[in-house]
Structure formats: structure tokens, C-alpha cells
C-alpha positions as a Markdown table, in Angstrom:
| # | Residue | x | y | z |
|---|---|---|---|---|
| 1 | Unk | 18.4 | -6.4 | -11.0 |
| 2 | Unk | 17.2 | -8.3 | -14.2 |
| 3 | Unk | 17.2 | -6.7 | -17.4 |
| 4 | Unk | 13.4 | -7.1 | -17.6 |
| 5 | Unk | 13.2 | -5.5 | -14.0 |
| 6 | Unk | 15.4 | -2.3 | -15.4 |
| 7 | Unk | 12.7 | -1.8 | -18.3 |
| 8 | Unk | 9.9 | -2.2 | -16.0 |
| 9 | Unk | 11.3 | 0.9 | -13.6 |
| 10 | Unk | 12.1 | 2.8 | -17.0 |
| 11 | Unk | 8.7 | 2.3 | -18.2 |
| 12 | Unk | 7.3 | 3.7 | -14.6 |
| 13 | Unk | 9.5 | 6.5 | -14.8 |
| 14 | Unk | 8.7 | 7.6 | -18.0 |
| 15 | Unk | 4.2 | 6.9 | -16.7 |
| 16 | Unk | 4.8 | 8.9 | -14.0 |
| 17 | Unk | 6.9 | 11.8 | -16.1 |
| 18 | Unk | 4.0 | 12.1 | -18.4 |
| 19 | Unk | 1.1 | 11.3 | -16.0 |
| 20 | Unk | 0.9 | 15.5 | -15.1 |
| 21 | Unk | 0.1 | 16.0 | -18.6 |
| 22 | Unk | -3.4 | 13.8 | -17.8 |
| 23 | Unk | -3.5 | 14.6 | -14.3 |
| 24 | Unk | -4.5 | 18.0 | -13.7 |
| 25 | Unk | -6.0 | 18.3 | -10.2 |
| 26 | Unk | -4.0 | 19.5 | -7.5 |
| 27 | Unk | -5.0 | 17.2 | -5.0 |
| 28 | Unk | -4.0 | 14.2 | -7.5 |
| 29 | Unk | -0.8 | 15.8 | -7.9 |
| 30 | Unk | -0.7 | 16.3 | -3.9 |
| 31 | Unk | -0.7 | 12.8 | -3.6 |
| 32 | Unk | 1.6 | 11.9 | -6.1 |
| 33 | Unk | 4.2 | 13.9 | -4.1 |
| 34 | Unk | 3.8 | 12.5 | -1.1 |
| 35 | Unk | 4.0 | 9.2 | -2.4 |
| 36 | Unk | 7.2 | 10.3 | -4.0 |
| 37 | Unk | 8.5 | 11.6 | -0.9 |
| 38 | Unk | 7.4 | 8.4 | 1.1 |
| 39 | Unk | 9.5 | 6.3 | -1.6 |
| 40 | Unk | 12.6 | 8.1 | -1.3 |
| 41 | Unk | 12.4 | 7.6 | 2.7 |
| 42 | Unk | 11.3 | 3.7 | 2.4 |
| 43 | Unk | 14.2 | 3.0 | -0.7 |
| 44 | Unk | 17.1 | 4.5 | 1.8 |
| 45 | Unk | 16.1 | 3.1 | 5.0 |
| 46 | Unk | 15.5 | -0.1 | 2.9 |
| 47 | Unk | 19.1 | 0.0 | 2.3 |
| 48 | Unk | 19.9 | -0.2 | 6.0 |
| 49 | Unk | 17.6 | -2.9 | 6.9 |
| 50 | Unk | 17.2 | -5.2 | 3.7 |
| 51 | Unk | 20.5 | -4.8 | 2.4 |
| 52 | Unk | 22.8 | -3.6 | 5.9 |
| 53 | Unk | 20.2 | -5.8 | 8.0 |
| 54 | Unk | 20.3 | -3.0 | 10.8 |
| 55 | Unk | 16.5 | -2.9 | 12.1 |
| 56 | Unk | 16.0 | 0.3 | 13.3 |
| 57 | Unk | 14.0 | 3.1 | 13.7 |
| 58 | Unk | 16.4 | 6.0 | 13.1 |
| 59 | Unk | 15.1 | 6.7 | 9.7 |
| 60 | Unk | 12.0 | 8.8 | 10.9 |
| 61 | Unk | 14.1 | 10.6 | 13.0 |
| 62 | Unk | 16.3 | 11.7 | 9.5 |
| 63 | Unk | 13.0 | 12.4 | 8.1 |
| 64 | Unk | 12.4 | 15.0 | 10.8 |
| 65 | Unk | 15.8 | 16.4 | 11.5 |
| 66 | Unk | 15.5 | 17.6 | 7.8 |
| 67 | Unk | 12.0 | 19.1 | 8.1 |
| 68 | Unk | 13.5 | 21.2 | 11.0 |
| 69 | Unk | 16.6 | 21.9 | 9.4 |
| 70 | Unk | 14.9 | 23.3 | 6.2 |
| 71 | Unk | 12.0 | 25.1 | 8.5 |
| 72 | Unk | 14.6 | 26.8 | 11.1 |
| 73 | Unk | 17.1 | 27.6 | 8.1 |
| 74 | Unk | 14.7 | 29.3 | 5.9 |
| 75 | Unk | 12.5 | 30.8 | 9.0 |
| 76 | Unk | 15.1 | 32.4 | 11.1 |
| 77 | Unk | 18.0 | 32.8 | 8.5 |
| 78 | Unk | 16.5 | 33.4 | 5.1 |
| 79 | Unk | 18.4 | 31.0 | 3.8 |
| 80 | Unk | 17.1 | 30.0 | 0.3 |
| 81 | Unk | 14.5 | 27.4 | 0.4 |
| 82 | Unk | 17.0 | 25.5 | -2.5 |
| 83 | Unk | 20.0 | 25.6 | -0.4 |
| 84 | Unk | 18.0 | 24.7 | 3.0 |
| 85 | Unk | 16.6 | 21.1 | 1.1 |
| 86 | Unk | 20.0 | 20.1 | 0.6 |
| 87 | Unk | 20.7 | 21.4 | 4.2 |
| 88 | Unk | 18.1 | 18.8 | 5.7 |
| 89 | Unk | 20.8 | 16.1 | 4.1 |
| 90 | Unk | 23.7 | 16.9 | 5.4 |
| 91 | Unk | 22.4 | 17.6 | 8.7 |
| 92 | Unk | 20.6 | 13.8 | 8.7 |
| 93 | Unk | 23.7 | 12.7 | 7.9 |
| 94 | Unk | 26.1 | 14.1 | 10.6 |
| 95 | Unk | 22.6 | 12.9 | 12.9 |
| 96 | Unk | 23.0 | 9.4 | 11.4 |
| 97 | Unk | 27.0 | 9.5 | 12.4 |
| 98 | Unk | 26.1 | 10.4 | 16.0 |
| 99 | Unk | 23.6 | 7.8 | 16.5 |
| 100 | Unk | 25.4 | 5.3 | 14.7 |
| 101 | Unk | 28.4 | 5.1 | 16.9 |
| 102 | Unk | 26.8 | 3.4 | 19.6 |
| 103 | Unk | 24.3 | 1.3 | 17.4 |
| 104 | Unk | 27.1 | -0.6 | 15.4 |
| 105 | Unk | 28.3 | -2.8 | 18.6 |
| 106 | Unk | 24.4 | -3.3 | 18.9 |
| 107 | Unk | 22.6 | -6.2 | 18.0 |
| 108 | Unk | 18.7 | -7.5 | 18.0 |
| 109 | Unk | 16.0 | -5.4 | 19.8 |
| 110 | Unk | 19.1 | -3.1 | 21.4 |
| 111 | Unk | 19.6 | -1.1 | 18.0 |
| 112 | Unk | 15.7 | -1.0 | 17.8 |
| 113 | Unk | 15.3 | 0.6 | 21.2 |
| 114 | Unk | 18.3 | 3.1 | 20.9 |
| 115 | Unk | 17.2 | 4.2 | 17.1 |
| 116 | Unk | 13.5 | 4.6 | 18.5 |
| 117 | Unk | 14.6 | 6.7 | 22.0 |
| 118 | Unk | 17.1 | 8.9 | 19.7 |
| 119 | Unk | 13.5 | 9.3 | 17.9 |
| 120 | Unk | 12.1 | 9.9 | 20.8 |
| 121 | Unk | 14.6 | 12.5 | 21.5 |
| 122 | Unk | 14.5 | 14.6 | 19.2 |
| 123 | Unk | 11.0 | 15.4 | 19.2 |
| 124 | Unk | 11.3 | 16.1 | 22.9 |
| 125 | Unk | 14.2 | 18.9 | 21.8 |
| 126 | Unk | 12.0 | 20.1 | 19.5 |
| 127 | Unk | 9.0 | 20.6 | 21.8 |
| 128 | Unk | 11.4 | 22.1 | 24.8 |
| 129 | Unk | 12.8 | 24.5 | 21.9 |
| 130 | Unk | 9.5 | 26.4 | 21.6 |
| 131 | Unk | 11.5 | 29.5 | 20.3 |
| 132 | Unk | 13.6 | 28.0 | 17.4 |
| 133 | Unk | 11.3 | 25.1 | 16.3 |
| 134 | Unk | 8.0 | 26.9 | 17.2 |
| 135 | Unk | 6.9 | 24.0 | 20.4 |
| 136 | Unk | 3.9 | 22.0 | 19.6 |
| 137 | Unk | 2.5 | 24.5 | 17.1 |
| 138 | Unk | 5.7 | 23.8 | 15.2 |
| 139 | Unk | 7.1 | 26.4 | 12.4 |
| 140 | Unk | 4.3 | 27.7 | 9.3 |
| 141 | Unk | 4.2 | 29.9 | 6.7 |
| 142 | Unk | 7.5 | 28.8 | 5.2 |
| 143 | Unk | 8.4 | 30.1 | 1.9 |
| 144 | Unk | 7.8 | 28.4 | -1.5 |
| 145 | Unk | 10.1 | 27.5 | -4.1 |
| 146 | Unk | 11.1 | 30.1 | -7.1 |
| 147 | Unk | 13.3 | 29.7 | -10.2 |
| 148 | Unk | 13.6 | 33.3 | -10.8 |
| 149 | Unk | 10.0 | 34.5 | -11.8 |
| 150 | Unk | 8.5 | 31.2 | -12.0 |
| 151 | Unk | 6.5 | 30.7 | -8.9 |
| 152 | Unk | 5.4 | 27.0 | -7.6 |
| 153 | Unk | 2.8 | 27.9 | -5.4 |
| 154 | Unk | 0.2 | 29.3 | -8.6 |
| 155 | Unk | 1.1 | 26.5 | -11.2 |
| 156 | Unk | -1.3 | 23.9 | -9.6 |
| 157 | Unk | 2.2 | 21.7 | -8.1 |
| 158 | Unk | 3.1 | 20.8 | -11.2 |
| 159 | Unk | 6.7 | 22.2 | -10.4 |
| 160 | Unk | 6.5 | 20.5 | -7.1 |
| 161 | Unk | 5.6 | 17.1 | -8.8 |
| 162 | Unk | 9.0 | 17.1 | -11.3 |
| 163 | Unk | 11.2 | 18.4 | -8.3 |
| 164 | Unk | 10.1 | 15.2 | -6.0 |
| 165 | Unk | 9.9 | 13.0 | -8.9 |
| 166 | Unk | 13.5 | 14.0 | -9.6 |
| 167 | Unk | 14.1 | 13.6 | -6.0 |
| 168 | Unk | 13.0 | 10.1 | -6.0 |
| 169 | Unk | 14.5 | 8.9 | -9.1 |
| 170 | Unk | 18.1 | 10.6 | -8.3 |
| 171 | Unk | 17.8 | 8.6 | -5.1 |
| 172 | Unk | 16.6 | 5.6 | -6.2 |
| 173 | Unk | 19.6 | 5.4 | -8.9 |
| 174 | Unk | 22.2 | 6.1 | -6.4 |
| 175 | Unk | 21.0 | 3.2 | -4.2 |
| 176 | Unk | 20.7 | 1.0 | -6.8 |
| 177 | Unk | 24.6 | 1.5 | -7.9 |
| 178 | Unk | 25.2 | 1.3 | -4.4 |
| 179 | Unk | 23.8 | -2.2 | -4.1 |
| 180 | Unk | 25.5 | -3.5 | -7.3 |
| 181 | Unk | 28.7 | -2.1 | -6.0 |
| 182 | Unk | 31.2 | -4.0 | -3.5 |
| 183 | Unk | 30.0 | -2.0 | -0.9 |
| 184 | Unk | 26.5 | -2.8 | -1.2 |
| 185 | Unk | 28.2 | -6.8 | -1.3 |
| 186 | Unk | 29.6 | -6.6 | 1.6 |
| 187 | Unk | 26.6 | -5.0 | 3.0 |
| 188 | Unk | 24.9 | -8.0 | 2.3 |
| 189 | Unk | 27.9 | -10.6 | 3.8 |
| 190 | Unk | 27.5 | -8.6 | 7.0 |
| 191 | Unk | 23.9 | -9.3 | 6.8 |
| 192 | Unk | 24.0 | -12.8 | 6.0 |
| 193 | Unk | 26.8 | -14.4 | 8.4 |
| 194 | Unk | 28.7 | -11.4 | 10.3 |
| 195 | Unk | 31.5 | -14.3 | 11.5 |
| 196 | Unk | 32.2 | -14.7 | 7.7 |
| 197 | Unk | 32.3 | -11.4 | 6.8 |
| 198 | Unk | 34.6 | -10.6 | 9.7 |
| 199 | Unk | 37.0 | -13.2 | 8.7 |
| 200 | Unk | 37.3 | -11.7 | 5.0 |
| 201 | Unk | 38.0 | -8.4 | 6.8 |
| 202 | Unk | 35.0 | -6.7 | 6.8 |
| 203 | Unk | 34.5 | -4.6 | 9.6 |
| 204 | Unk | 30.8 | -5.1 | 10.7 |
| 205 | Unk | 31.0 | -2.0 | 12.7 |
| 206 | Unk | 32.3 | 0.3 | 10.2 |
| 207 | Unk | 29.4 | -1.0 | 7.3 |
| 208 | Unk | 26.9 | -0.2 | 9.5 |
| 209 | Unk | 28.0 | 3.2 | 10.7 |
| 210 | Unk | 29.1 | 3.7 | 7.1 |
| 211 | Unk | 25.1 | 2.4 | 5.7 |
| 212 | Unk | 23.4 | 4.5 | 8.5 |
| 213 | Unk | 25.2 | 7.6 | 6.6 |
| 214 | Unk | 24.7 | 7.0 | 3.3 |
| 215 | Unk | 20.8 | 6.1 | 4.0 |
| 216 | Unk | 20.3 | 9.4 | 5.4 |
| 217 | Unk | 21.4 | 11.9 | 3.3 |
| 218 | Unk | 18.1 | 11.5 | 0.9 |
| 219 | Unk | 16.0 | 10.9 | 4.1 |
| 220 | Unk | 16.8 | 14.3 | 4.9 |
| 221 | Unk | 16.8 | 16.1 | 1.7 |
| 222 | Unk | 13.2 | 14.2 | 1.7 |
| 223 | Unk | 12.1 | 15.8 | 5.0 |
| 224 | Unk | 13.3 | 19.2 | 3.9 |
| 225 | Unk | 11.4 | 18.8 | 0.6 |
| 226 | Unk | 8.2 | 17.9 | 2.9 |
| 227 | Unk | 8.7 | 21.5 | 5.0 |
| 228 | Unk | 9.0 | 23.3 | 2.1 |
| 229 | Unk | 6.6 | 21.9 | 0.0 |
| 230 | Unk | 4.0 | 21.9 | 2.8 |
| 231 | Unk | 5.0 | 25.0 | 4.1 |
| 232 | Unk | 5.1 | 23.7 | 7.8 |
| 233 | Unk | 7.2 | 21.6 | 10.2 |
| 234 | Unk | 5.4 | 20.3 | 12.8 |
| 235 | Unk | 6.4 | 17.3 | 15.3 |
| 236 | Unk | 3.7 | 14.8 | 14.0 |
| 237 | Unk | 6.9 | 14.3 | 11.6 |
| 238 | Unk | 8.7 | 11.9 | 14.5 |
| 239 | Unk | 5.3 | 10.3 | 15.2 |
| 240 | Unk | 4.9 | 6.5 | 15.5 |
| 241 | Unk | 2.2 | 6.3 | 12.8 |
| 242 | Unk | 4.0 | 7.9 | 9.7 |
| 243 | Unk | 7.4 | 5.6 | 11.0 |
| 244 | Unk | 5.3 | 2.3 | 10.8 |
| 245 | Unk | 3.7 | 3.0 | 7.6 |
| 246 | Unk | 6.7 | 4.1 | 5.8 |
| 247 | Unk | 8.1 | 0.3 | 7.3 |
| 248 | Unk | 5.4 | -1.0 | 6.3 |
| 249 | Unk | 6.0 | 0.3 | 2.8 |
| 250 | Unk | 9.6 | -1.4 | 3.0 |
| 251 | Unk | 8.3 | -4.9 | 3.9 |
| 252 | Unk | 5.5 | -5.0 | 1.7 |
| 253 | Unk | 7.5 | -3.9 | -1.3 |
| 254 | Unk | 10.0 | -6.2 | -0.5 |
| 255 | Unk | 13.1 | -5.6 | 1.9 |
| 256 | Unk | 16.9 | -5.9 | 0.2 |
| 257 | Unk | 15.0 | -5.2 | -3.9 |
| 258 | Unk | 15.0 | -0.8 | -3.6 |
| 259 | Unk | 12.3 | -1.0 | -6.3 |
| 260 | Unk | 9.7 | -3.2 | -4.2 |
| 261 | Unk | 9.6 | -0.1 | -1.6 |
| 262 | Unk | 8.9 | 2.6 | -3.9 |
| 263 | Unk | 6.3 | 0.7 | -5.6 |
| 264 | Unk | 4.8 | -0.2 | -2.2 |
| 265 | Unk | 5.0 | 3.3 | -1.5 |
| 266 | Unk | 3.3 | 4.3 | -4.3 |
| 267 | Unk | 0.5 | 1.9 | -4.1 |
| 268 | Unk | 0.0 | 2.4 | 0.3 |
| 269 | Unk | 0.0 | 6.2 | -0.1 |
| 270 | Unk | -3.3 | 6.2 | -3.0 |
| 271 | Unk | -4.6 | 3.3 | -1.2 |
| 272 | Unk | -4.7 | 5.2 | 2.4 |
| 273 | Unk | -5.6 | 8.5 | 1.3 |
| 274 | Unk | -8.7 | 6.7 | -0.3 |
| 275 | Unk | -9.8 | 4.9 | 3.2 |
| 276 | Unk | -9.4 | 8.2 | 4.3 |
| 277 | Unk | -12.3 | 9.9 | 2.3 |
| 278 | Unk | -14.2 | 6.7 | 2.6 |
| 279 | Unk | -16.5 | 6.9 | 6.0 |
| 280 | Unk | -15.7 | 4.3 | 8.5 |
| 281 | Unk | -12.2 | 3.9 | 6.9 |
| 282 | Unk | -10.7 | 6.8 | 8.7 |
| 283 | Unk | -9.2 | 5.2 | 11.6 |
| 284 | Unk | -9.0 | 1.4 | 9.9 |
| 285 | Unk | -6.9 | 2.3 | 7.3 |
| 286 | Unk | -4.0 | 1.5 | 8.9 |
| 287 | Unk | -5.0 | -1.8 | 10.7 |
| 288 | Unk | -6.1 | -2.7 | 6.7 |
| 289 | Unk | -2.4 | -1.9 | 6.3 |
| 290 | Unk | -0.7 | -3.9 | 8.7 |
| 291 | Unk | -3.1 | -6.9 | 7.7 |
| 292 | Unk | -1.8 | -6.6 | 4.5 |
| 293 | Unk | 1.5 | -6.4 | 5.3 |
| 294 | Unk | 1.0 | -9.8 | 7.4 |
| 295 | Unk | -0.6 | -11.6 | 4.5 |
| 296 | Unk | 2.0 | -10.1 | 1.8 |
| 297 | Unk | 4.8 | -11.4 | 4.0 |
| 298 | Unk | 2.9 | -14.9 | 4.4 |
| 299 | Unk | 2.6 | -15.7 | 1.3 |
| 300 | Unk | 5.9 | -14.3 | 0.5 |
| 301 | Unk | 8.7 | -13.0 | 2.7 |
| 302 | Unk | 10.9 | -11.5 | 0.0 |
| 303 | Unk | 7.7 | -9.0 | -0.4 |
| 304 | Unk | 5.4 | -8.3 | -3.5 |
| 305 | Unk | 8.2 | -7.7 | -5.7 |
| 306 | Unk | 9.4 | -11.5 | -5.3 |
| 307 | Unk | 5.1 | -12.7 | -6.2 |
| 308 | Unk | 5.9 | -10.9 | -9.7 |
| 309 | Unk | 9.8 | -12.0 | -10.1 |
| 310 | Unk | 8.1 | -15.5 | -9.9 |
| 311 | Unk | 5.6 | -15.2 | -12.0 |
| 312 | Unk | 8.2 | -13.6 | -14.9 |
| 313 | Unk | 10.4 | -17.3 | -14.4 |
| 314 | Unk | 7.3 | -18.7 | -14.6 |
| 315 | Unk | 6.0 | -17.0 | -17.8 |
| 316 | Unk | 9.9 | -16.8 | -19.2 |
| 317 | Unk | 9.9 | -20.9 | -18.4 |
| 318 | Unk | 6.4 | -21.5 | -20.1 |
């Protein structure tokens, strides 16, 4: 990441720290968090598929395992709704390590159809589990955050907003690190020529388990951030719809750049929750999406974040 790229993501961070100050609606602020939440899931599973170049559908189900984690957790064992967040992690992780096993001798469209059944899967479990994940009617009335007296449910999400900002920034930090470290290089050798990487003793099956992982853990903590901030796990969470337009976040933003996706993210969530309140817009949105991911990757495969990284050589060579 260019120095110029590193003060671009500080400058967002710091918009986006202040924008509550000027924003004072709670459904703006609504937005803003799922967008945040969206971003943390498109940066990690961008890890596995632009950087680990595993494409795979596994990430929604992360997503969802930590919904139910935090939603059974803080339902039927009162567990603190702090302590159950961090639960939904570690839970998508061992998840990741299961399904992983058998997806790192994979390769093509066999890693895409095992990571979609184990999807698949799981939201069968949780619709045959009627009395631990609530059936089809899923698991409501979950219980809000707290930091001692200070309640987030009567301070118009503002607490909300900082907690999944936080969220996404401690993530996207983390997998940036990651990617600049010699794991994240050797990520990328897998991805480019397996045969090389092999023969510098890389272990292609041992990246990918080990990338699967590390990807989850903040997919997780995401999904259990989603229960409890929404107050309600349902199974729409391992539904097709969210999965392709959380992909389509990655590809748009740019696969293999961590930044492009959160951006993407940002930018797709406003975007569709607009078509949404816009009559005759309600079911196109997401066709209007997926055109625009098929002209975004036309005119430039790397994503949107590679349209502006050429246009900063061009300005910086003019």
C-alpha cells in the first residue's frame, strides 16, 4: 500500500469518526453500521479469495455461525452480550478449520460447491434445531449492549456506530499487516503459481487451511455484532442474496487491495438502501448491482480501487 493510499484510509477514518457529530438520525446511523459490518465481512473473505485465491463461499456461513453463537449464548445462557461477540469469532474459526480440511486438496468449482453446501448446511441445522436456534422464526429480543449505566439502545446508535467502526478498523488493520507480512507473500505465491510455491516449500494445503482461519475470526465477531445490535438471529443470515452482495462488494472494490472492499462496501450499502425507498427499485437493486459489478470489472479487473491508483500515476506523472 502507497503512502498516498495510507493517508487516504486515515483521512476516511477520521470522516467517518466525526461524521456522528453531523449525522444525527438513527436511520443514517443504521446504515452506517451495516455498511461497517458488511466491510469487515468483504475485507476478511477478501483475504481468502484476492490474496489466498480460494473462491469460496464459506464466508456467509462464518457470518451466520456467529449470529447464532452470539443469539444462543446470550438467549439461553446469559452470557454477556460483550463476551458472546467475541464468542461468534472463535466459534467461526474452529467452523473455518472443519471446513477447511477437505477444501485445501480442492481446486476450481469443487471448493465452491463444498463451501456453498457447508452453507447450505448449516442453515438446515439451524432450521431442524427449532428449540436452540428458534426454527424459521429464528431467536428475538436479544439483549443490548451496556457499559455499566450507559445504555445503547436510548442514545440514538451512536454507541453502536463507534463499536462497529472500531470493529472494522481493528480488522481492517490486522489484515492489512497480514498482507505486508511473509505470510500474506506466500499467500499470494500460492495464488499466483502453486508449482512455484511448492517448490520453495510452501505448503499450499496448509496456507489455505491456515487463510480460511485467520479470515474468519472477524467474520464471526461481525455476525455476532449483527445479533446483538439487531437484536435477532434469523436464517435469512445464510441466504444467497446477502452472500452475493457482500462478493459483489469484494470484486467491485477490488479483490487482493483490503481497502477496495470496504470502500465498495460502503458505497453498495447507501446505494441499495436508496433503490430500496425508491419505487420500482425494490427488487432491481440488485440486478443494478451485479451490472455494475460486470462493467466495474470490464473496464478494470483489479476493481475500482485500481481506476483511482491509475489516475494518482497519472496525476503524480503529469
Amino acid at each position: 500500500m502507497t503512502k498516498k493510499q495510507r493517508l487516504c484510509g486515515l483521512a476516511a477514518l477520521v470522516i467517518l469518526a466525526l461524521a456522528p457529530l453531523v449525522v444525527t438520525d438513527s436511520y443514517t446511523r443504521h446504515v452506517f453500521i451495516i455498511a461497517f459490518i458488511y466491510a469487515t465481512i468483504a475485507a476478511n473473505w477478501d483475504l481468502s479469495l484476492g490474496f489466498g485465491g480460494l473462491f469460496n463461499f464459506g464466508h456467509l456461513a462464518f457470518f451466520g455461525i456467529g449470529v447464532y453463537t452470539a443469539a444462543m449464548l446470550t438467549s439461553h445462557l446469559d452470557m454477556s452480550p460483550w463476551l458472546a461477540i467475541f464468542a461468534g469469532g472463535i466459534t467461526a474459526a474452529v467452523s473455518a478449520l472443519l471446513i477447511s480440511l477437505p477444501v485445501a486438496r480442492l481446486k476450481g468449482i469443487y471448493v465452491v460447491l463444498v463451501t456453498f453446501a457447508f452453507g447450505q448446511l448449516c442453515m438446515q441445522i439451524v432450521l431442524s434445531q427449532g428449540d436452540l436456534t428458534g426454527g424459521a422464526e429464528g431467536l428475538v429480543r436479544l439483549p443490548y449492549l451496556k457499559l455499566g449505566s450507559y445504555s445503547f439502545i436510548r442514545d440514538y446508535k451512536l454507541g453502536y456506530y463507534y463499536v462497529s467502526l472500531a470493529m472494522l478498523t481493528v480488522s481492517v488493520i490486522v489484515l492489512l499487516f497480514a498482507a505486508k507480512s511473509s505470510f500474506g507473500r506466500s499467500l499470494r505465491a500460492v495464488r499466483d503459481n502453486p508449482e512455484y510455491a511448492m517448490s520453495r516449500g510452501i505448503s499450499v494445503a496448509r496456507q489455505r487451511v491456515l487463510v480460511l482461519v485467520a479470515s474468519a475470526v472477524f467474520t464471526g465477531v461481525a455476525g455476532g455484532f449483527y445479533a446483538i445490535y439487531l437484536r435477532v438471529a434469523s436464517p435469512e443470515v445464510f441466504g444467497f442474496s446477502l452472500g452475493t452482495l457482500i462478493l459483489s462488494m469484494v470484486l467491485i472494490g477490488g479483490a487482493g487491495s483490503i481497502l477496495g472492499p470496504v470502500f465498495a462496501a460502503l458505497a453498495l450499502t447507501f446505494a441499495t438502501e436508496a433503490m430500496a425507498g425508491m419505487r420500482g427499485f425494490e427488487e432491481a437493486r440488485f440486478i443494478i448491482v451485479a451490472l455494475a459489478m460486470i462493467f466495474v470489472l470490464r473496464l478494470a479487473p483489479g476493481g475500482a480501487i485500481s481506476i483511482f491508483s491509475r489516475l494518482s500515476k497519472r496525476q503524480n506523472n503529469t
